[in-house]
C-alpha positions as CSV (number, residue, x, y, z in Angstrom):
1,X,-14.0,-58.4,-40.3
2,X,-11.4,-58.7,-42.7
3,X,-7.5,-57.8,-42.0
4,X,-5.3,-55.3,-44.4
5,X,-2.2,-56.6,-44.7
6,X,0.7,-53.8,-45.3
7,X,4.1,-54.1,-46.9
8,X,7.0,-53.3,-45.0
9,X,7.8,-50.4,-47.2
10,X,3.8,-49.8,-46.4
11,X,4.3,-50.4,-42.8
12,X,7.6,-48.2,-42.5
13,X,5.6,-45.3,-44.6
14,X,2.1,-45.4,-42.1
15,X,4.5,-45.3,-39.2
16,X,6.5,-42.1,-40.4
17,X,3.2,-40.3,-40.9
18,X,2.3,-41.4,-37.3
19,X,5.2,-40.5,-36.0
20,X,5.5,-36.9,-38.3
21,X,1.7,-36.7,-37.1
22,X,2.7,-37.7,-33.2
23,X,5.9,-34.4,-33.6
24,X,3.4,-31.9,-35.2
25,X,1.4,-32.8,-32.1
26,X,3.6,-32.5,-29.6
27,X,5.8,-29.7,-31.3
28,X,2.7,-27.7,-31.2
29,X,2.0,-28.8,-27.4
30,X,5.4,-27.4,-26.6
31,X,4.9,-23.9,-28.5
32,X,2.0,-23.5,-26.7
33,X,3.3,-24.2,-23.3
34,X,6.1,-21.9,-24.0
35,X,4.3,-19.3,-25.0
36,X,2.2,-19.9,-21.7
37,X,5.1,-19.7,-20.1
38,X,6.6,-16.6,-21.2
39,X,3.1,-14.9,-20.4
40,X,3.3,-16.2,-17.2
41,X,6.6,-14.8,-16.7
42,X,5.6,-11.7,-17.9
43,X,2.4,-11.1,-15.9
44,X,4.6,-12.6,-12.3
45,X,7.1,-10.0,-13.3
46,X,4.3,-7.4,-14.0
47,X,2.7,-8.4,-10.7
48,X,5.9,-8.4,-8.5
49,X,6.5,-4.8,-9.5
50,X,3.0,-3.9,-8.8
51,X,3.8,-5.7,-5.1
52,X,6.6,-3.5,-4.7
53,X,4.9,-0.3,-5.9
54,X,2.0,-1.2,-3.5
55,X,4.1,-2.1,-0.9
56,X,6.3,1.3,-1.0
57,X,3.2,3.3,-1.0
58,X,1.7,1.2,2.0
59,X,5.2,2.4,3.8
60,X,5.1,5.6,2.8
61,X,1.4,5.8,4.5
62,X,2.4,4.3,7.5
63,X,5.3,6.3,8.1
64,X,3.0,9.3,7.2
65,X,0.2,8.1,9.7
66,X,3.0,7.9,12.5
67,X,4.2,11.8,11.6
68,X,0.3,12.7,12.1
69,X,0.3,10.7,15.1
70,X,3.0,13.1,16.5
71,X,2.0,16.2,15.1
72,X,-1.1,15.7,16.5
73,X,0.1,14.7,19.9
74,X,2.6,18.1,20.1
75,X,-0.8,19.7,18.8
76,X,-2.6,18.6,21.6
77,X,0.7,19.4,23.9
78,X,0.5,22.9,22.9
79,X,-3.2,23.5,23.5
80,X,-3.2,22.8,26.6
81,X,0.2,24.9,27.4
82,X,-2.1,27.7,25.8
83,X,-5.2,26.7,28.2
84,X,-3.0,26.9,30.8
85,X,-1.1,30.2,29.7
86,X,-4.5,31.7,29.3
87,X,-5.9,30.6,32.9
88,X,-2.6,32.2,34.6
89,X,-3.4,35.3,32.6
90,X,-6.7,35.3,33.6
91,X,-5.9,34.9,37.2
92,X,-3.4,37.6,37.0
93,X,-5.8,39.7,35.8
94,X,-8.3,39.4,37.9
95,X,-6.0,39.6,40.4
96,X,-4.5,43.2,39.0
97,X,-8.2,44.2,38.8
98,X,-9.0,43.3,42.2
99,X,-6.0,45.5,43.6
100,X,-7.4,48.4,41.4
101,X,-10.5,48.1,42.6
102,X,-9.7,48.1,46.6
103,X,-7.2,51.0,45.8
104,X,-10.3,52.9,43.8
105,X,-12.0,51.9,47.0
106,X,-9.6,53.6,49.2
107,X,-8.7,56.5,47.6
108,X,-12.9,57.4,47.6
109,X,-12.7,56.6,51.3
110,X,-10.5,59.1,51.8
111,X,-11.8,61.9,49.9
């Protein structure tokens, strides 16, 4: 194995195309993670507002899922008012037709 012996003008030369070689490299390296980093940037802000979007809407069910909740529970209050309602007017009118009916009753007795 034989050695290459440089001169220093040599020497200084092969270690400024090194060290232009080792910049290109590493200026590249740093484009690239800036460039990363911007897109990163970009798609965290993209998915933050999607977050918020998501989350408003998620509010806006819940909040709408608690008004059903109460409609349907003064729903349910009013049936059974109107159930109620209903069995009082029945009784009443049984009750009406029952008093017709012992007056018919009476008024045949006495003819």
């Amino acid at each position: 194995m034989s050695t290459v012996t440089y001169s220093k003008e040599e020497t200084r030369v092969l270690f400024f195309c090194v060290y232009c070689r080792v910049n290109q490299t590493l200026t590249l390296a740093q484009e690239k993670l800036e460039s990363d980093y911007e897109r990163l940037k970009a798609d965290e802000a993209e998915k933050s507002a999607r977050l918020s979007e998501l989350s408003l809407q998620m509010d806006r069910r819940e909040q709408a899922r608690q008004d059903l909740k109460g409609l349907e529970e003064t729903v349910a209050k009013e049936l059974q008012t109107l159930h109620n309602l209903r069995k009082l007017f029945v009784q009443d009118l049984q009750a009406r037709v029952k008093k017709v009916s012992v007056y018919c009753d009476q008024v045949q007795r006495t003819e």
